[in-house]
C-alpha positions in Angstrom: -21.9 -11.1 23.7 -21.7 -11.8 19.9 -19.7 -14.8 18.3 -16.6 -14.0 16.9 -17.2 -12.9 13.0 -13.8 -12.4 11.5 -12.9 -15.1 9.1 -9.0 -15.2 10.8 -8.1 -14.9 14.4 -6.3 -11.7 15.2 -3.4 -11.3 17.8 -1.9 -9.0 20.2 1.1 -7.5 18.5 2.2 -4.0 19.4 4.8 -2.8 16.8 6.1 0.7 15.6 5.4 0.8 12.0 5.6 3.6 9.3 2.7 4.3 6.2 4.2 4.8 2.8 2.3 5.7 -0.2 2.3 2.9 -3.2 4.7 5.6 -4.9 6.8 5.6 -1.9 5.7 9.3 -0.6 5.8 8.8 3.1 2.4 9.6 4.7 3.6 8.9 8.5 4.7 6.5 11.5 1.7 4.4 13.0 1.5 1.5 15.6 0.2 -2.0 15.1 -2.1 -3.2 17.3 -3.1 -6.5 16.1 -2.8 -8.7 13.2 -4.1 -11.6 11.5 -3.5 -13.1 8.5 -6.2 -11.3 6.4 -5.6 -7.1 8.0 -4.7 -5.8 10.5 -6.2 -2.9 13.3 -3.6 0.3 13.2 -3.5 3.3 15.3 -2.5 6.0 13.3 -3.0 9.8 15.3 -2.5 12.1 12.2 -6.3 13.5 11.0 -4.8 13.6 7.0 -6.6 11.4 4.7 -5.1 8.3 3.9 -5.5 6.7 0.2 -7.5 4.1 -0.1 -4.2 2.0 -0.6 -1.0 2.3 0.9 2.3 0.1 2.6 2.7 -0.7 6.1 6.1 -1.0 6.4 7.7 -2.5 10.0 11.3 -2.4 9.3 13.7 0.1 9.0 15.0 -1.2 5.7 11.1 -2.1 4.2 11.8 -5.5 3.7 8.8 -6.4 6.1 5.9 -4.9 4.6 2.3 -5.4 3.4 0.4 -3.7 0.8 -3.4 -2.4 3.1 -6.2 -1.3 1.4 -7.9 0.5 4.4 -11.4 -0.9 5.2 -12.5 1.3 8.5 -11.3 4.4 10.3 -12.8 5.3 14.0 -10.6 8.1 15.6 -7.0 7.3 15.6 -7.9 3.7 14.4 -8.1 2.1 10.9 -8.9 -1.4 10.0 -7.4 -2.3 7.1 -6.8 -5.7 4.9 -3.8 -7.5 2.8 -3.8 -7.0 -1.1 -2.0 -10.0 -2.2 0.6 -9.2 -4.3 0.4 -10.3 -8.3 3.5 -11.6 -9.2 4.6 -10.5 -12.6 
């Protein structure tokens, strides 16, 4: 079996989550299924395209959210990492 390659260690977190557009247009609900702190692995069922960017949002209210830039897709799977934000 291979070593370990990803530069962070990912963990186990099952969480509901929802995939908004970066102009707010929702583009649908999704599940977490693990995170680190460079990406995350998502399982999202819907066969629509996704843009190449986009917000994970896992509250209600969007205060707990990421900006994804989505790296992989394999069935109802997408790998995706964090864009750091730029502050202005």
């Amino acid at each position: 079996m291979p070593a370990e390659q990803r530069k962070w260690p990912r963990k186990v977190v099952p969480a509901d989550g929802c995939l908004y557009g970066l102009g707010g247009e929702l583009i649908g609900p999704c599940r977490l299924v693990d995170v680190s702190a460079g990406g995350a692995k998502l399982q999202y069922s819907s066969h629509n395209e996704l843009p190449t960017e986009f917000f994970l949002l896992l509250s209600r209210n969007g205060q707990v959210r990421r900006r994804c830039r989505s790296i992989w897709r394999e069935q109802d799977h997408i790998g995706v990492s964090f864009v750091e934000s730029t502050a202005a």
